[in-house]
C-alpha positions in Angstrom: -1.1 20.3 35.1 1.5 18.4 33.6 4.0 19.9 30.5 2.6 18.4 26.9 6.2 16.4 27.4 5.1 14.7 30.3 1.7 14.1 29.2 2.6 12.6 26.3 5.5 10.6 27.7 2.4 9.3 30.1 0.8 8.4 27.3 3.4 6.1 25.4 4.0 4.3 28.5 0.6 3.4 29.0 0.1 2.5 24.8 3.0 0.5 25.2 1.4 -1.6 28.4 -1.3 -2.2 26.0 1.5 -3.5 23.1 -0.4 -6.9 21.3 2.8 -7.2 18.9 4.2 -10.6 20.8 0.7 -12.0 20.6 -0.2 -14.8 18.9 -0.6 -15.1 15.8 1.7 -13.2 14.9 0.6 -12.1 11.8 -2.2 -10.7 13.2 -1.2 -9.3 16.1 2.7 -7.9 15.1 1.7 -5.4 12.3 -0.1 -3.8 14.7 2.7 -3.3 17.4 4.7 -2.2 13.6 1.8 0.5 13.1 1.4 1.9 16.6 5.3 1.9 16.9 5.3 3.8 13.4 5.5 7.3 15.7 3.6 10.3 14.6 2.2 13.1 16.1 -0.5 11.4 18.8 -2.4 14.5 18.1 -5.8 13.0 18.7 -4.8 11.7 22.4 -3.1 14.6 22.8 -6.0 16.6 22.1 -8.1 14.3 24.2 -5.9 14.8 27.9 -5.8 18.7 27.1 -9.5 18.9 26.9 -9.8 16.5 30.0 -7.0 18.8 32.1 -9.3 21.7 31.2 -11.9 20.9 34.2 -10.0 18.0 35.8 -5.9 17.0 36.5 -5.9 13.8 37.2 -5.2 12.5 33.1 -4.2 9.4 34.2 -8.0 8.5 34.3 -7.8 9.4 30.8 -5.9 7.1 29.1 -8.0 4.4 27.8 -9.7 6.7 26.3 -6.6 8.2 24.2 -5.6 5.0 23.5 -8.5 3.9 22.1 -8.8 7.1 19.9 -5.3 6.3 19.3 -5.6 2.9 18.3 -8.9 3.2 15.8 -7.2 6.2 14.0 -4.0 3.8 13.3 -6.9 1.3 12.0 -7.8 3.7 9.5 -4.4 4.1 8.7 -4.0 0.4 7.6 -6.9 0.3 5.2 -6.2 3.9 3.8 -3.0 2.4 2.4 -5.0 -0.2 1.1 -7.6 1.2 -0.7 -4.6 4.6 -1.8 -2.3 1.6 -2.9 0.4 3.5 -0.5 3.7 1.7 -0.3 5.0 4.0 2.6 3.9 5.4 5.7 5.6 7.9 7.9 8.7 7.2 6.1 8.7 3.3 6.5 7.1 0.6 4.7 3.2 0.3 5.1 1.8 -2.4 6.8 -0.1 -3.2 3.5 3.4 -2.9 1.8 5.2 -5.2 3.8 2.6 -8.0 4.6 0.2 -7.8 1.9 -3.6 -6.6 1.4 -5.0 -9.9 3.4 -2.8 -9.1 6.5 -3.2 -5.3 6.4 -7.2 -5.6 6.4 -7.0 -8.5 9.1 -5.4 -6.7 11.0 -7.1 -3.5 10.5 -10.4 -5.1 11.9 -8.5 -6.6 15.4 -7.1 -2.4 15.8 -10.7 -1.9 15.3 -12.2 -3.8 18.1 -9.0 -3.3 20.5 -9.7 0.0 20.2 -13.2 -0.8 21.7 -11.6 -3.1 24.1 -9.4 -0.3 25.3 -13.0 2.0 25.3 -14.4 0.0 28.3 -11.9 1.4 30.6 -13.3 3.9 30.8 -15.2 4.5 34.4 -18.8 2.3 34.1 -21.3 5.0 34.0 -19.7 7.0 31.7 -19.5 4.6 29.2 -23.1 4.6 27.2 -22.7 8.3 26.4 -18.7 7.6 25.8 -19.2 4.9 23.2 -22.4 6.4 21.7 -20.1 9.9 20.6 -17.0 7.2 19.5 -19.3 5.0 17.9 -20.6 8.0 16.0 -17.2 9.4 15.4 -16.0 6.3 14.0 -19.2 6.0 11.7 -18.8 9.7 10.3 -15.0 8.9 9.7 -15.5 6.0 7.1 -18.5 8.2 5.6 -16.0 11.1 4.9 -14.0 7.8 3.6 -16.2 7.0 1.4 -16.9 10.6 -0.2 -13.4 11.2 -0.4 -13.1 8.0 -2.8 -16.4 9.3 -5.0 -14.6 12.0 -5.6 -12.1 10.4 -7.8 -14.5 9.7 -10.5 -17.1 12.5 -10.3 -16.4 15.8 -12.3 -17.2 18.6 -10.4 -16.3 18.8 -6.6 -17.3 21.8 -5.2 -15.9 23.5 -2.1 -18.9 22.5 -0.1 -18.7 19.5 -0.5 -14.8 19.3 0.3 -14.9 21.2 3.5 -18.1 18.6 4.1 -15.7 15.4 3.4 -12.9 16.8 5.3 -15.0 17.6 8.3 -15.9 14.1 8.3 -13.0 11.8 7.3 -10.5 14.5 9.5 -12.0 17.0 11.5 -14.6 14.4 13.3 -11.7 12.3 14.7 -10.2 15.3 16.7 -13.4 16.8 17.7 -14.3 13.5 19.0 -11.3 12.8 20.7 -11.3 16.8 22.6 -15.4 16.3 23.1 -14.5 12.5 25.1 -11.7 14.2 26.4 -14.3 17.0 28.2 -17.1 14.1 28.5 -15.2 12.2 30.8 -13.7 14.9 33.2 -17.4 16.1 33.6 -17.6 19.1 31.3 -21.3 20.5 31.0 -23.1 20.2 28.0 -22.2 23.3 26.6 -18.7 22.9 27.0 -18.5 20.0 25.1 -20.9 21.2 22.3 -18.0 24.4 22.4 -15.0 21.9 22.4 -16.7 19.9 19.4 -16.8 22.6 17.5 -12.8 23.7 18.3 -12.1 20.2 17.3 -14.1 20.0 13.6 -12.5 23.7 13.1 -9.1 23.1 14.2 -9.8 19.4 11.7 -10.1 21.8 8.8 -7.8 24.3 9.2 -5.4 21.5 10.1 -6.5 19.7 6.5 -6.3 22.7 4.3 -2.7 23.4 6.0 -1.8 19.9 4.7 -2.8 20.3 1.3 -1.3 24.0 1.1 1.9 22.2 2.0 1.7 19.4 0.4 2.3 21.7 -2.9 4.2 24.8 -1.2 5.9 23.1 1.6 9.5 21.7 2.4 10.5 18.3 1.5 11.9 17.9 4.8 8.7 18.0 6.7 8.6 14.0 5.2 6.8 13.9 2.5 7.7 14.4 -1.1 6.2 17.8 -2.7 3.6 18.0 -5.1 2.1 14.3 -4.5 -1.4 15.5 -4.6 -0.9 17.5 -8.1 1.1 14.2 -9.3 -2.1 11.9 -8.2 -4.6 13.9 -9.4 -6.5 14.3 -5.7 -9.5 17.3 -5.3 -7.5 18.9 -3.2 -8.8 22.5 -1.7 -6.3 24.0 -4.0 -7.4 22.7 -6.9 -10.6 22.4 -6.6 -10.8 26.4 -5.7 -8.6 26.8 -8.6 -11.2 25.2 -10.5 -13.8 27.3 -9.4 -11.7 30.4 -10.0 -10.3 29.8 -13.6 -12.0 30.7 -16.6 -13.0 27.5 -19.0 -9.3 27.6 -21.1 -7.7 27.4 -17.6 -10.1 24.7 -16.6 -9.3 23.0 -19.5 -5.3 23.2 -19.2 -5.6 21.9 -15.5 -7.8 18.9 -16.9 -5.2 18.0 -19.2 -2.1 18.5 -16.8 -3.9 16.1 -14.3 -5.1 13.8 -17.1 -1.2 14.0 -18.5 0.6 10.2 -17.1 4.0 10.9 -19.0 4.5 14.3 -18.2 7.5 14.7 -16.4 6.9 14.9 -12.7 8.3 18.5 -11.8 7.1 19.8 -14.8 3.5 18.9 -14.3 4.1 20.1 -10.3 5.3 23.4 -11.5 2.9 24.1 -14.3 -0.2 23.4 -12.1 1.4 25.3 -9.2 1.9 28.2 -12.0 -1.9 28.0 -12.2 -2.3 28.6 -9.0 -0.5 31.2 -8.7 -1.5 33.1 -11.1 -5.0 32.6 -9.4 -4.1 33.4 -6.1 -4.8 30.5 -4.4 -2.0 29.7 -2.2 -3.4 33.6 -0.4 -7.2 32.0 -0.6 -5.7 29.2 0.9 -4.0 31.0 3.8 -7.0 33.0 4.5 -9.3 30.4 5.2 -6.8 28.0 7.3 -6.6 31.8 9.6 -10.4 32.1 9.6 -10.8 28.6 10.6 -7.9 28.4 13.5 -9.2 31.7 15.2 -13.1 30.3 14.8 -11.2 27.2 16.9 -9.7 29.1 19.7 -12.6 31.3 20.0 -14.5 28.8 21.4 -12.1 28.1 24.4 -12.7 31.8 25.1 -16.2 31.2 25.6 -15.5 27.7 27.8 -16.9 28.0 31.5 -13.1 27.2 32.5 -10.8 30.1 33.7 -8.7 31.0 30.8 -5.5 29.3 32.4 -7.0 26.4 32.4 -7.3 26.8 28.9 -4.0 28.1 27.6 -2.7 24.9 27.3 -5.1 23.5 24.6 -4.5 26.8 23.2 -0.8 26.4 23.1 -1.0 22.9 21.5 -3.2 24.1 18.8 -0.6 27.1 17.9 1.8 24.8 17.5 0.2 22.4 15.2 -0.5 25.2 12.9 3.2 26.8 13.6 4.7 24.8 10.4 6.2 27.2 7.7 4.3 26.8 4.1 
């Protein structure tokens, strides 16, 4: 099989075939050569030609596929920064930033059908069952979408319900995008049931690493520190901490989050004070270890030789491999 270089060199050339960003009009078509251009980590196709070069090696045949699952996670991309009000993405203007809300959500909607343009590649008879797990993917991803807003205004999140919302609007899209992966080299049934659940596991360890960064991690991985705290999100730090603290701490983390004039590093550093003193960047730790190895156990149990999955393996090790 081919180095994760390789593949993924593979799979810019063939995105960049499919480049609509000379098209006419242009102000449909260009923000979305601007969005797909915009880099990242083309985890989700990534994760898609690993899981196919488990059982088969010719990726090639993969393609459409990752570039669809490409495509429709940039979509949501677009209209996130809509409805967040996000000025910048991946260190660059948003497409809602620089063309407005009318363009960004125009354009959001042709990503959404390319993608299921780029979908009917995909070899005739195994595309019913192919679009039937996308089309539920993509359903489960605007759900987790949607809970993820309610959040903003509800009181009391619990941790349930987190790890529910982030195993839909996070974890479906990569355990979609390994199960296609598997689907369309002609993985058995319970293979693909096994690689699902590596993807929504990986999805939520990946998550919880995020926000655990996000407070604790290094500005130059690209993003400012301490946004969540500063925005007030129910993140899994906070809303553990919540469930941890005693009613006066409750109460103090209330007001910090409720606080608009605080001074940014102040507010950052008291609730991360909090959270210390509660232990939760260790409760955090623990759980994105229980989830990763609950992930690669289920290539262990794969009908596949074990070399055939170390690669998968090796590309999820390195997605976790950031330091906090």
């Amino acid at each position: 099989m081919q180095t994760n270089e390789q593949i993924l060199s593979q799979f810019e050339s063939y995105l960049a075939q499919t480049d609509v960003s000379t098209s006419e009009p242009e102000l449909l078509y260009a923000p979305i050569g601007y969005s797909l251009s915009g880099g990242g980590k083309r985890l989700r196709p990534m994760l898609l030609t690993l899981a196919y070069g488990i059982f088969k090696d010719d990726i090639q045949n993969a393609m459409p596929a990752a570039a669809a699952i490409e495509v429709f996670h940039n979509f949501t991309l677009l209209h996130d920064d809509i409805m967040d009000n996000s000025a910048v993405r991946r260190g660059k203007p948003s497409v809602y930033a620089k063309w407005g809300q009318n363009v960004a959500i125009l354009s959001g909607d042709a990503m959404m059908i390319t993608a299921y343009k780029l979908l009917a590649g995909v070899p005739a008879e195994q595309l019913p069952r192919i679009l039937s797990t996308f089309s539920t993917m993509a359903l489960e991803v605007c759900e987790g979408q949607q809970y993820d807003m309610d959040f903003e205004t509800k009181q009391k999140v619990s941790v349930v319900e987190y790890m529910h919302m982030i195993e839909l609007k996070t974890s479906v899209l990569l355990a979609g995008a390994t199960v296609i992966g598997a689907m369309l080299a002609g993985a058995s049934d319970d293979d693909c049931r096994k690689l699902h659940r590596f993807g929504i596991e990986l999805g939520l360890a990946f998550q919880m690493q995020d926000d655990l960064l996000d407070s604790y991690g290094d500005e130059r991985l690209g993003k400012p520190i301490g946004e969540d705290i500063i925005e007030g999100k129910m993140t899994f730090l906070m809303i553990t901490a919540m469930s941890r603290a005693d009613e006066p701490t409750r109460e103090k983390l209330r007001a910090l989050l409720a606080d608009k004039e605080m001074d940014r590093q102040q507010k950052i550093q008291a609730v991360k004070a909090i959270y210390d003193a509660l232990d939760i960047p260790h409760i955090t730790e623990q759980q994105i270890g229980i989830r990763f190895e609950r992930a690669l156990s289920q290539l262990d149990t794969l009908s596949a030789d074990a070399e055939r999955t170390r690669q998968l393996k090796e590309y999820a090790r390195s997605l976790m491999g950031r330091n906090f």
